[in-house]
Every structure is written in structure tokens, then in C-alpha cells.
C-alpha positions in Angstrom: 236.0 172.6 1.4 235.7 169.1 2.8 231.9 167.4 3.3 231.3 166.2 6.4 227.9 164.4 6.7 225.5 166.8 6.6 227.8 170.0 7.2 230.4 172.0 5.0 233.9 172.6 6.6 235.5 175.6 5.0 239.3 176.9 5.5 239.3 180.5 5.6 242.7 182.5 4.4 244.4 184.5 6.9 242.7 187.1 9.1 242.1 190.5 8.1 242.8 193.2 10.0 242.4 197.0 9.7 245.1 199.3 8.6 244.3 201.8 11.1 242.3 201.5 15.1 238.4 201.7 14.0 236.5 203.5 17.3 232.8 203.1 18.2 231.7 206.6 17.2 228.3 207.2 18.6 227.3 203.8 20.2 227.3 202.8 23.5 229.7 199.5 24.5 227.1 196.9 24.3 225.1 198.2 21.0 224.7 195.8 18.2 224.8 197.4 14.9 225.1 195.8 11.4 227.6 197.3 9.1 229.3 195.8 6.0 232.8 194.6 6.1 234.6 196.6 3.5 232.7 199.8 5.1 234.2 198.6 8.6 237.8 198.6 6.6 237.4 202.2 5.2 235.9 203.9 8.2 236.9 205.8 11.0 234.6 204.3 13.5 231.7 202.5 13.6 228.9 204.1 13.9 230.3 205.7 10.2 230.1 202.1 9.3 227.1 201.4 9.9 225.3 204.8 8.3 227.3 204.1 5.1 226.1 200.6 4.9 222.4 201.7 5.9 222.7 204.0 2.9 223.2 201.8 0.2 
């Protein structure tokens, strides 16, 4: 982390990417939904995503 004036510059590890292709599911292209990360990593698609996430 390095200070910066008034701002917080953080270095990030390396990127994570899903084992497997994660499809929409039932949304259309240009829906925003919210889903959790780790939910995103360990679903199918995302529209699974999302109802897990809404569920907890």
C-alpha cells in the first residue's frame, strides 16, 4: 500500500480467473446484476450467481 496525499494505492496479486466458461443464464446482455465473487467462481452461469448470493 503506498499513501499518496489523500488517496490509497493498492497492488493487487495476480488476476483470477474461472476454472471453467461462466454463461449468463437468464439475463439479457446488458442486465446488471450483483452477485458475490466466490458465487461467480462456483457457478454455472450467472444468473445462478446472483440467486445464491440473494439467498444468503
Amino acid at each position: 500500500m503506498i499513501e499518496s496525499g489523500n488517496y490509497f494505492v493498492y497492488k493487487l496479486g495476480p488476476a483470477i480467473i474461472p476454472p471453467k466458461e461462466v454463461k449468463n443464464g437468464k439475463i439479457y446482455p446488458n442486465g446488471r446484476v450483483w452477485a458475490m465473487l466466490d458465487t461467480l467462481l462456483t457457478s454455472d452461469t450467472i444468473s445462478e450467481a446472483r440467486d445464491i448470493s440473494k439467498a444468503r
